[in-house]
C-alpha positions as CSV (number, residue, x, y, z in Angstrom):
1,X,47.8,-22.1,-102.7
2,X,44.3,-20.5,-102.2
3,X,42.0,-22.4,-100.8
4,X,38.3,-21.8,-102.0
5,X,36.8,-23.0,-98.8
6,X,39.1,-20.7,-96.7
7,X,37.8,-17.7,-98.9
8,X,34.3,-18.7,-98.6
9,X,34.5,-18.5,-95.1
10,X,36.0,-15.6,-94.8
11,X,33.7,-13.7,-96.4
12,X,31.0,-15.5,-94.5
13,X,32.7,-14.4,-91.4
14,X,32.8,-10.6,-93.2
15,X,28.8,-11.1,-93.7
16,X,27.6,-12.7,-90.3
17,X,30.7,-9.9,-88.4
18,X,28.3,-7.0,-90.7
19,X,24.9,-8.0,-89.7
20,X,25.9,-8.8,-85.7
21,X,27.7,-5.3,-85.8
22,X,24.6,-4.0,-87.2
23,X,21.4,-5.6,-85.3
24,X,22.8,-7.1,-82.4
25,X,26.1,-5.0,-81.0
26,X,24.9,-1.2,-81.4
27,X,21.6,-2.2,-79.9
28,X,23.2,-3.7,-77.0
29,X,25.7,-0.9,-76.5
30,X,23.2,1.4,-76.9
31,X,21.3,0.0,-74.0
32,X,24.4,-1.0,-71.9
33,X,25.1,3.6,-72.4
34,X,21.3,4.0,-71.1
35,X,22.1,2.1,-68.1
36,X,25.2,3.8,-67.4
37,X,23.0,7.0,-68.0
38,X,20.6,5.8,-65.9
39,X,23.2,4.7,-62.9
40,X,24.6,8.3,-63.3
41,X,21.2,10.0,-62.3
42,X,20.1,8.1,-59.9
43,X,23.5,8.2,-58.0
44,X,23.1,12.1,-58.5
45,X,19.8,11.8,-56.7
46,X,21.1,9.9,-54.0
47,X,23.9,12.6,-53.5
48,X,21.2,15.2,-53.5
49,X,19.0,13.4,-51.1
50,X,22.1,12.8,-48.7
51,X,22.8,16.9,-49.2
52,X,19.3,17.9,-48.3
53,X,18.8,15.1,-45.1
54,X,22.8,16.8,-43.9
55,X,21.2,20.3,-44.3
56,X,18.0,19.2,-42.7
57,X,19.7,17.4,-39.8
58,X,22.1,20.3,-39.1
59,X,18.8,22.3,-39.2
60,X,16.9,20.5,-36.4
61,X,20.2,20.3,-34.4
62,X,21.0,23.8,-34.6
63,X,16.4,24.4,-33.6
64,X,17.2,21.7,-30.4
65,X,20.4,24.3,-29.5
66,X,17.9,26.9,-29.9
67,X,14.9,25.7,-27.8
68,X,17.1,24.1,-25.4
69,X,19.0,27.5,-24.5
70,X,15.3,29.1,-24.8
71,X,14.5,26.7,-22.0
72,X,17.1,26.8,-19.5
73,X,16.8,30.7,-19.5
74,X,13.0,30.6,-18.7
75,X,14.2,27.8,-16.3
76,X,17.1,30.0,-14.2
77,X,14.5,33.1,-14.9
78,X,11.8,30.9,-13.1
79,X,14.1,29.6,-10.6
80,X,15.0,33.4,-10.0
81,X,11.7,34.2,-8.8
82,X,11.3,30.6,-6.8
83,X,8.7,29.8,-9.3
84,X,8.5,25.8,-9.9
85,X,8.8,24.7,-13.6
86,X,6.8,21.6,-15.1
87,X,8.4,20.8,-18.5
88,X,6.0,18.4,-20.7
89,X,7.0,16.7,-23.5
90,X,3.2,15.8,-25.6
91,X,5.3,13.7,-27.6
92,X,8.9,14.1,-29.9
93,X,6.7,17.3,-31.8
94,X,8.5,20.1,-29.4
95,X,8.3,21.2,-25.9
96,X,5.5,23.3,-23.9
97,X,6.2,24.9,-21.0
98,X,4.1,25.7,-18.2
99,X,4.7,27.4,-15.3
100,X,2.8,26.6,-12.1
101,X,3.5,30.0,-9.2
102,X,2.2,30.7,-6.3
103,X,0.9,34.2,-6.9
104,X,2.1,34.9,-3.6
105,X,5.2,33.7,-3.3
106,X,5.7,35.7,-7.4
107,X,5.0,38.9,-5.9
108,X,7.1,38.6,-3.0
109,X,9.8,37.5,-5.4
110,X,9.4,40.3,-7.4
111,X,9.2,43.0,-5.0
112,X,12.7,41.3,-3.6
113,X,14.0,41.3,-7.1
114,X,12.7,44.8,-7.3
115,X,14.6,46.1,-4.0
116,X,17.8,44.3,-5.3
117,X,17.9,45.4,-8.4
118,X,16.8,49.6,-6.9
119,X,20.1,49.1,-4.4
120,X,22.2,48.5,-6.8
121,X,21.3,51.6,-9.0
């Protein structure tokens, strides 16, 4: 036996499935694909910005290498010619050098570095 009340309420199931397919689940899926979208770029930018701060770290590791060898050859050269080294630091933007000699002592430095280096030829 067929119930009429059983069929009516499977087609209003039918109707009200239709019309919340319709105006409410493709809307909403629609939006919850955006997100996901959305979640994707910005993790790309993230990966990009973590990329480019690597690079850039690497960068002012491999310039601190640089300007530290820089420095401990003009401070063995100095210390060659008995000249005294001040190192100041005007802040964390890089290093300045100054040397402080004894024009005296320089030239007789020189000239001693001079003889040395005329012996051995």
């Amino acid at each position: 036996m067929f119930n009429i009340t059983l069929g009516l309420q499977a087609c209003n199931f039918l109707i009200t499935y239709g019309i919340l397919r319709r105006f409410f689940f493709r809307p909403v899926l629609r939006q919850i694909e955006l997100e996901g979208h959305e979640q994707a770029r910005i993790l790309h930018f993230i990966d990009r910005s973590r990329a480019i701060l690597r690079d850039s770290y690497c960068q002012q590791q491999d310039l601190w290498l640089k300007a530290r060898s820089q420095f401990e050859r003009q401070l063995i050269f100095c210390e060659k010619l008995k000249v005294r080294m001040i190192a100041q630091d005007p802040g964390l933007s890089d290093l300045a050098l100054t040397c402080v000699p004894d024009l005296q002592q320089v030239k007789s430095s020189v000239a001693r570095l001079m003889l040395q280096f005329n012996q051995k030829i």
